[in-house]
BADRENVEX-388509 format. One record per residue (C-alpha): x negated, y negated, z; residue in three letters. Coordinates in pm, whole numbers, padded with zeros to 5 digits, always signed. Layout:
BEGIN
XYZALA...
***
This chain:
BEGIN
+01360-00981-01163UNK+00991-00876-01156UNK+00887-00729-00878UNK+00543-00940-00749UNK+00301-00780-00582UNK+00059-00947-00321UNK-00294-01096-00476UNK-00540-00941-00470UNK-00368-00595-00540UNK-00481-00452-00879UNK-00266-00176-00997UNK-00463+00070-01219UNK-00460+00430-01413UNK-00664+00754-01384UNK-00758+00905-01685UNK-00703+01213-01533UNK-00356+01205-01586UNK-00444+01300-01928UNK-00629+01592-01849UNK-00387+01801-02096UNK-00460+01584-02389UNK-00807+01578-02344UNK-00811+01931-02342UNK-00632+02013-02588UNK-00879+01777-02797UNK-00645+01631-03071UNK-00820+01335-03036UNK-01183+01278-02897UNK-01203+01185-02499UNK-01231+00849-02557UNK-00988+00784-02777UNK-00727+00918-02544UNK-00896+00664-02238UNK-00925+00368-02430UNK-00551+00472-02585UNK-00450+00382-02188UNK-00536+00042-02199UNK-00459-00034-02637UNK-00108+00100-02522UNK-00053-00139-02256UNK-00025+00120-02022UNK-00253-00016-01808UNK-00540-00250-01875UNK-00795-00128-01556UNK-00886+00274-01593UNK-00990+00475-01334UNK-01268+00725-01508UNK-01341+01122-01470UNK-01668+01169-01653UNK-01719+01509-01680UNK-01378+01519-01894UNK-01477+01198-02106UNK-01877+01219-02150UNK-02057+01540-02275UNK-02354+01439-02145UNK-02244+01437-01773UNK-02337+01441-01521UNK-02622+01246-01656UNK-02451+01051-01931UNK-02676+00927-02170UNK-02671+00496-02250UNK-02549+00533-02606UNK-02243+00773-02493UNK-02155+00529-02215UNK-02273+00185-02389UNK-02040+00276-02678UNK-01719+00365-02473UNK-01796+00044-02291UNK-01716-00155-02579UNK-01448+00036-02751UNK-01251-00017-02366UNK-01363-00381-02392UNK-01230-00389-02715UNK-00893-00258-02626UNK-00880-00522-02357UNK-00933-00260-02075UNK-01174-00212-01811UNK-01310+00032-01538UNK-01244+00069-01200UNK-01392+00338-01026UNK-01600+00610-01148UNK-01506+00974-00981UNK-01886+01104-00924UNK-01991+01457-00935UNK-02183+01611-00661UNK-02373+01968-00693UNK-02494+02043-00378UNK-02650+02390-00490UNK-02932+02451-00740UNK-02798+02854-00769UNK-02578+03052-00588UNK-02820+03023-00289UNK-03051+02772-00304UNK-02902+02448-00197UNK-03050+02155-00274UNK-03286+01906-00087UNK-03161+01540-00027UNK-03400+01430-00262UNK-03282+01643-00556UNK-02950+01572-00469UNK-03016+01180-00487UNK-03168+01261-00814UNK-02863+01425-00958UNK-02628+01142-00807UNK-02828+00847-00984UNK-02771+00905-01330UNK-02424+00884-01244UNK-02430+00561-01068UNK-02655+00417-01397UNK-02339+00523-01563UNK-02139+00366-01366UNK-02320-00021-01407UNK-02321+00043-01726UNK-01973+00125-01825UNK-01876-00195-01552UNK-01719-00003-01298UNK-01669-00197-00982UNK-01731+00177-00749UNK-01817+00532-00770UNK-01607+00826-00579UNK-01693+01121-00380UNK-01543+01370-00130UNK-01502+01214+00185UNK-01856+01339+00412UNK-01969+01535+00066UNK-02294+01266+00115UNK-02388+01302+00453UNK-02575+01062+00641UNK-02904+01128+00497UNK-02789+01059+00147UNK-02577+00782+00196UNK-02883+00625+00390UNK-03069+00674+00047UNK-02792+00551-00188UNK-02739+00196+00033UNK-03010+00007-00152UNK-02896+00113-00483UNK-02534+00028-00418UNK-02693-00348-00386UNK-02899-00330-00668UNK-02619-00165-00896UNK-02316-00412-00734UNK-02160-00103-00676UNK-01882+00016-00444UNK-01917+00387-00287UNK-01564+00546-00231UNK-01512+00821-00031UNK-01176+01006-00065UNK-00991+01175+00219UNK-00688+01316+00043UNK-00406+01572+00106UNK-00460+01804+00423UNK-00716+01561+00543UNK-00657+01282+00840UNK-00817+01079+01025UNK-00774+01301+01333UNK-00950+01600+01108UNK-01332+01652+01314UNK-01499+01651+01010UNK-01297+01360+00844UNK-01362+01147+01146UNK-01733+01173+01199UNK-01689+01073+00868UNK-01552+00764+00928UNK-01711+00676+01231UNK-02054+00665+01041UNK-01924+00453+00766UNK-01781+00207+01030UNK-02128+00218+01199UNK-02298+00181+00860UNK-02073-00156+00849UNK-02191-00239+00488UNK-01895-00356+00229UNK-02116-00161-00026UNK-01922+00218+00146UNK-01516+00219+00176UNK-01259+00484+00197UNK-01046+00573-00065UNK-00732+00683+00060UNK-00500+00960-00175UNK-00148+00940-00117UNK-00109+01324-00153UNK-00147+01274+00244UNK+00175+01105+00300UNK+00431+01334+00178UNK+00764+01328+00357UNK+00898+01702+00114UNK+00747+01868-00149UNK+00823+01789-00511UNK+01131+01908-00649UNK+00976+02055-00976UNK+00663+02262-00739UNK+00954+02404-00585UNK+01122+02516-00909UNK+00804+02666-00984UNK+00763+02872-00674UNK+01143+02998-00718UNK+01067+03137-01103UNK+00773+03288-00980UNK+00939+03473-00705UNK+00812+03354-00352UNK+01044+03459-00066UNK+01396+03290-00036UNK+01321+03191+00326UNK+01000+03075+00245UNK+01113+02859-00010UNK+01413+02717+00246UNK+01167+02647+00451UNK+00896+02474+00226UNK+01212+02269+00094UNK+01386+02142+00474UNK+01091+02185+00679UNK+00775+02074+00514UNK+00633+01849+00752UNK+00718+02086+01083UNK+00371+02265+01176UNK+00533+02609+01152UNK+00561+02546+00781UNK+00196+02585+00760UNK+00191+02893+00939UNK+00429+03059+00781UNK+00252+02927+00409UNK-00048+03087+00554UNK+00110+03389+00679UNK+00237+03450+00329UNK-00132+03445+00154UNK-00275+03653+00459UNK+00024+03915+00412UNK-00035+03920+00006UNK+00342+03840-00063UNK+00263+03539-00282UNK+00279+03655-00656UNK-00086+03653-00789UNK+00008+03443-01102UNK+00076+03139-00869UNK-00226+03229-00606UNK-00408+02873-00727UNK-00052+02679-00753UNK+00012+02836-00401UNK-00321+02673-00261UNK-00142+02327-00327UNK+00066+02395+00030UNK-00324+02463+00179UNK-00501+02149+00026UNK-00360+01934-00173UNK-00026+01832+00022UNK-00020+01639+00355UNK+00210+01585+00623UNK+00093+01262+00755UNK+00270+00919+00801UNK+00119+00583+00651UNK+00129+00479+01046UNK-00148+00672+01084UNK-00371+00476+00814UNK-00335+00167+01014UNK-00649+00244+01266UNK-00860+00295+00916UNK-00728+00062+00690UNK-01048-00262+00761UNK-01250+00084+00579UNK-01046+00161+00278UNK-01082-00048-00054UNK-00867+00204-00255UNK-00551+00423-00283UNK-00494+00719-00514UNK-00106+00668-00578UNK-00087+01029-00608UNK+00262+01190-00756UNK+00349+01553-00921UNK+00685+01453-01073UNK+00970+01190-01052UNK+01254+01339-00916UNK+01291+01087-00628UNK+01537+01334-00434UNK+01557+01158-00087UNK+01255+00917-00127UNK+01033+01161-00172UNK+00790+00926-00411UNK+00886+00601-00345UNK+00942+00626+00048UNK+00617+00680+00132UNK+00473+00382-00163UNK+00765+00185+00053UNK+00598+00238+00336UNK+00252+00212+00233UNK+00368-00160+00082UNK+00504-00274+00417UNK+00191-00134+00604UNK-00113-00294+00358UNK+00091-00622+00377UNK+00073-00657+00709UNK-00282-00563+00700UNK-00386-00819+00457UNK-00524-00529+00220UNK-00711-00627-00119UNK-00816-00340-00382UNK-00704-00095-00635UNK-00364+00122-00647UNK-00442+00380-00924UNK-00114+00595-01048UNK-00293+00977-01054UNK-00074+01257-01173UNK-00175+01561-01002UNK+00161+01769-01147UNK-00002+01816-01505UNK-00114+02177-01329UNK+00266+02303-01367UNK+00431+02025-01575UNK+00445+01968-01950UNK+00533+01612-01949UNK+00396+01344-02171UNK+00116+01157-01938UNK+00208+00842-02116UNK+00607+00880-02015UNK+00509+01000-01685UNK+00213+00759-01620UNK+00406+00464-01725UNK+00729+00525-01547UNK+00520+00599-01216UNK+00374+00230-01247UNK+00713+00071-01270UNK+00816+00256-00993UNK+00534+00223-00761UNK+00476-00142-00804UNK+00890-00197-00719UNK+00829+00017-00436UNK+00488-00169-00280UNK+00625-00460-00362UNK+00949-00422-00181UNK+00739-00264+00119UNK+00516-00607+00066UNK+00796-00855+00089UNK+00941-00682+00396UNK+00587-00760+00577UNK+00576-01084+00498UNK+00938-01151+00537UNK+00882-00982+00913UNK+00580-01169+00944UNK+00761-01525+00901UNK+01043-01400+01146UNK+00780-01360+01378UNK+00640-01675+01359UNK+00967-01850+01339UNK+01035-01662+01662UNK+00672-01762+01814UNK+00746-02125+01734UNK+01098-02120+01891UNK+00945-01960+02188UNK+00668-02248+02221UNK+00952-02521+02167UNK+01185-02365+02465UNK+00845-02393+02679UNK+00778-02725+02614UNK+01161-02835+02682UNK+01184-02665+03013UNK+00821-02810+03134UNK
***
């Protein structure tokens, strides 16, 4: 039987997981995006402009008006819209708020016009003084402003939580929080692993990375192992993953953020599901937006391109059916909780009334 997920909850793609293909330029950018929703794969697209438009990151009308209808066409549509934001005019020179509000509107132009429902940047990347700026045009556009926290990042991080607390203060639908998934991982992907074993990274680092991921140590010793120069320097970048791009938090701690966040990144590297590793935490995620009441987008993002061959189709496609079971049996548990509850509330009130 299908599993059902709650209204309201729109799963979607990222064309980034076909960062390979687009690449590799077999067929044109667009082609390849609007392939995601003419294959059925998924009929709302998450967008990364700078690989689909070669006019970013000030896309020019016709470039966006025409892949605007060819999605339309394939019976697709756009989510969110992953902005760019360069805060430095040179090396040195950073620039002013006003220039960089003038090289973040062009992008958000883009966005209305391609029918995107929000735009994305790095969690804080703004700042107050921009995001003050951007409000009114958020209105104007009916846009959404997403800002990501993502993989190392929590909501306990200093800089990630004056982060948040201006958004809350801001209180304005128009700015959410986009939450990436790459936070919530309970052991590093099998296949990353693999890759850090072929390129020779210590035995009892690699014991360690594989039982011990979420134990602070781990961290030490991962950074004791790029401060010592023992990491081959083929895999320095793949290395950085451990620094960045994988977290060790629980989807408990979401809960005090969640009235923020509009969005998830459903962020996975592979599919080996070795001890729950992907589906636990979607499991968990279900159960926790459920009781919540959460309404927005899930977007499946593969982020294991950077060491994996895989087809994105395969991978993209199997990583839907698997995290929609997986919300969806996190879901049902809510609301199956929920009614225990109340059943238990109402016996509770009934006993009352008999003994009074």
């Amino acid at each position: 039987m299908e599993t059902l997920l709650p209204s309201g909850w729109t799963m979607a793609a990222s064309a980034f997981n076909w960062t390979p293909e687009i690449i590799a330029s077999e067929r044109t950018s667009a082609e390849i995006v609007t392939g995601i929703a003419k294959a059925g794969i998924a009929t709302v697209v998450e967008l990364e402009p700078g690989l689909l438009w070669r006019t970013f990151p000030a896309p020019q009308d016709q470039e966006v008006g025409a892949f605007r209808s060819a999605m339309e066409a394939a019976g697709g549509s756009v989510s969110i819209v992953g902005c760019s934001l360069d805060d430095y005019l040179t090396t040195t020179a950073r620039r002013t708020t006003a220039q960089r509000l003038e090289f973040l509107v062009p992008q958000l132009k883009a966005a209305q016009r391609v029918g995107a429902t929000g735009v994305r940047l790095p969690i804080g990347q703004a700042g107050p003084e921009l995001l003050k700026l951007v409000q009114p045009l958020l209105h104007d556009l009916d846009l959404v402003l997403f800002e990501e926290i993502q993989g190392q990042q929590h909501p306990r991080n200093p800089q990630v939580l004056r982060a948040l607390d201006h958004i809350s203060s801001l209180d304005d639908d128009r700015i959410r929080v986009l939450v990436d998934i790459s936070m919530l991982m309970p052991a590093l992907p099998v296949t990353y692993l693999e890759e850090l074993a072929k390129a020779g990274v210590a035995a009892d680092l690699l014991a360690r990375l594989e039982t011990d991921w979420k134990d602070p140590a781990t961290h030490d010793a991962v950074v004791t192992a790029l401060r010592s120069d023992v990491v081959p320097p083929a895999i320095h970048t793949l290395f950085m993953n451990l620094v960045i791009r994988f977290g060790r938090s629980d989807a408990s701690e979401l809960k005090g953020i969640l009235p923020l966040v509009g969005a998830f990144h459903l962020k996975f590297w592979d599919l080996q599901d070795t001890d729950g590793r992907v589906s636990r935490p979607l499991q968990q995620l279900g159960r926790l937006l459920g009781e919540e009441g959460f309404a927005g987008t899930l977007t499946s993002e593969w982020g294991g391109h950077e060491w994996l061959q895989d087809d994105p189709t395969v991978m993209t496609r199997r990583h839907l059916e698997l995290a929609k079971d997986a919300l969806g049996t996190g879901a049902a548990a809510a609301t199956a909780n929920a009614a225990l509850t109340a059943n238990r509330d109402l016996m509770t009130s009934l006993n009352t009334l008999a003994e009074s």
